[in-house]
C-alpha positions, 0 to 999 in steps of 0.5 A: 615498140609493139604496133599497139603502143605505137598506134596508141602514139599515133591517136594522141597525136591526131588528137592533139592535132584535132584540137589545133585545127579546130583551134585554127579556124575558130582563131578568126572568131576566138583568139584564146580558143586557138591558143587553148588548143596549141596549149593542149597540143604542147602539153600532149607532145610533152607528155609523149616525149617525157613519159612513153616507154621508149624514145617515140620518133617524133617525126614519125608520128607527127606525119601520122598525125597530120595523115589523121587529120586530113583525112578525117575532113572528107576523102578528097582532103588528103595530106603528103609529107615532104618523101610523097609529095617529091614522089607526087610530083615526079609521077605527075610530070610523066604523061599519062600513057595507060590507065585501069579504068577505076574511079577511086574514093577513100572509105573512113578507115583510111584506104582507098576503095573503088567507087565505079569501074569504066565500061570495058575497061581494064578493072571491069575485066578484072572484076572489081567492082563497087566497094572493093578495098585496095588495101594495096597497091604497087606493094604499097599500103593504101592507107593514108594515101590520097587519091591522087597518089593512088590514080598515079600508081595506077597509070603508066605505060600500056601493057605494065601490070601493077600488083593490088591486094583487094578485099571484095564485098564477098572475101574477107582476106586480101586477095592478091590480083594484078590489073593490066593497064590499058588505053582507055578509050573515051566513054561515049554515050549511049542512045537507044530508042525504046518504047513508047517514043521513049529515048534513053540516053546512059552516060558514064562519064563527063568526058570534054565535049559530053555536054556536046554530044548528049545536045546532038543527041536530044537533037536527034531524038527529037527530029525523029519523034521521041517525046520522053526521055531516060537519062541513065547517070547510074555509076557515072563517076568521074568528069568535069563538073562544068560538063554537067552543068552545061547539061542542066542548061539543056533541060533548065529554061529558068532556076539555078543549077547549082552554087559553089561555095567554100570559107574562102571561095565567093559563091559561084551560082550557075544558073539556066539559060532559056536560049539552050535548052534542046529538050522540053519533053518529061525526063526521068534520070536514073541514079544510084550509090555510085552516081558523082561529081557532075552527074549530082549537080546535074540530077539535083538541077532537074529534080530540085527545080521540078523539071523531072524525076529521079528514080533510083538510090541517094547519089554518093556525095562528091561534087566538091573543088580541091586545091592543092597546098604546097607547104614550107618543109617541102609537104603538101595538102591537098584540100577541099576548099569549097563544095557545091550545093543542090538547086535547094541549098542542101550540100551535096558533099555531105548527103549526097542527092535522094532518088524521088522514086526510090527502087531498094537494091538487090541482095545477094541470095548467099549472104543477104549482103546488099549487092553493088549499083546496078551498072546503066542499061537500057534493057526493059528487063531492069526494075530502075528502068521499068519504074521510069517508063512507068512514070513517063506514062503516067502508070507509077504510084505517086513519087515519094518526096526526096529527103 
């Protein structure tokens, strides 16, 4: 069977498993809509087996097409037949010893792509950056592979190298590359003081107890007299989600902070509360296209309830709940089941969160191709920094509105 046939195999088969899942969820409205998408998935099925060129193994494509389906719903929605998800859960029973440091996203032709790197982390040292596909890893194709699976490939014992084939920004064949993996110490914040009784505070990642530290900080900032305040989420990916709502409560005396909400999960408001909040000066909150997850909720808090400034490019999109569905053939779904949404009801997944103060990325001076998210720093010589001193004293032109 030649790969174009196969492939054409495959897309049918997506299709016709499109029309039952949408079939599927209109049921609780329609149950002749639901029945006329099983009709056409029969009928499709049928066609593939009486009339393809050759004998097509069923099984095979219909784990392809399960494959399509969800990861055509988001990136994070993913499913693993009954071999991966037996693997899955082998994998996860080892405790994780080592690690490389990426945070992971899907792009919409199916693989895996690097959405920020830790700080000092085995990645960074690498060299991989935003965007980066791995079209690879472990000598395994990343296509189709959900994140999770990715993450466990790329974990093990301190010291093991694991083989990635990566096409960066500025290479368009795979590059062979191994990264090694490494502890990974616990990011902390950092906290600098600049000009102007300006405190900056740079967080990459929700880290347990992060809400915690970033509270001591404001504190300290506060008995020594700095009034204002840059809070840098720029390529702050990964973390709890409750940490970046206990952070909203740091600055919030009154507002919602966010709503989680899904078709089957009853919303959940998180709201302000006046008896935690530690900072009362201006804020500024630096964002980019590799701000996620906790840092949206906590930067759509402060700029949808007025209470500070973002300045930077719109955030990446990806503050939803995952649960994972274990099927009766032995497979598995891992499925987004509800999404949160911003102080003034716009879904975070779907556009992500708008800097009011938009500073336009750099361009690469080779290729004019855009170049990656600026990583956090407090340096003076940074025109993200610049433009949010420049709004907390008053000398920035009037902030544009956020879409």
């Amino acid at each position: 069977m030649s790969r174009l046939s196969k492939t054409i195999v495959v897309v049918l088969t997506i299709v016709a498993f499109g029309y039952v899942g949408v079939g599927y969820v209109m049921a609780h409205s329609s149950d002749d809509k639901a029945y006329q998408a099983l009709t056409v998935y029969s009928e499709v099925m049928d066609r593939i087996q009486r009339d393809y060129v050759d004998e097509p193994n069923i099984p095979k494509v219909t784990s392809g097409a399960l494959h399509g389906l969800l990861d055509s719903l988001d990136a994070e929605s993913s499913y693993m037949s009954p071999l991966e998800y037996k693997d899955y859960k082998e994998r996860s029973a080892v405790k994780e010893k080592a690690g490389s440091g990426i945070a992971l996203t899907k792009i919409r032709a199916g693989y895996i792509s690097v959405l920020s790197v830790l700080p000092g982390s085995p990645a960074e040292k690498l060299g991989l950056e935003y965007g980066d596909v791995l079209e690879k890893i472990a000598d395994f194709s990343t296509e189709q592979m959900s994140i999770e699976q990715a993450n466990l490939l790329l974990s093990g014992d301190p010291g093991a190298t694991v083989k990635l084939s990566v096409i960066t920004r500025t290479k368009e064949e795979p590059q062979e590359m191994s990264v090694t993996l490494a502890k990974l110490a616990t990011p902390k914040i950092v906290e600098q003081k600049l000009p102007n009784d300006v405190a900056y505070i740079g967080v990459p990642e929700f880290y347990p107890d992060a809400a915690k530290d970033i509270h001591d900080a404001l504190v300290q900032f506060s008995h020594e007299g700095e009034q204002k305040l840059i809070l840098d989420l720029r390529n702050c990916t990964l973390g709890d989600d409750s940490e970046g709502i206990s952070t909203a409560q740091l600055f919030l005396s009154s507002g919602t902070i966010t709503t989680l909400k899904g078709q089957t999960v009853n919303p959940v408001v998180s709201s302000a509360d006046p008896s935690k909040v530690v900072w009362s000066g201006p804020v500024t909150v630096l964002i980019g296209n590799a701000t996620a997850g906790p840092a949206e909720i906590l930067a759509a808090a402060i700029q949808d309830n007025k209470r500070g400034q973002t300045i930077g490019d719109r955030t990446f999109g990806d503050a939803s709940m995952q649960k994972l569905i274990p099927m009766d053939d032995g497979s598995a779904l891992i499925l987004t089941v509800a999404n949160y949404y911003t102080p003034g009801g716009k879904e975070i997944p779907a556009e992500g969160v708008p800097a009011g103060v938009e500073i336009a990325p750099g361009t690469d001076q080779l290729t004019g191709a855009a170049l990656p998210p600026p990583a956090q720093t407090s340096s003076l010589d940074d025109p993200t920094v610049k433009k949010a001193l420049q709004v907390l004293q008053g000398t920035a032109a009037p902030a544009q509105k956020a879409a």
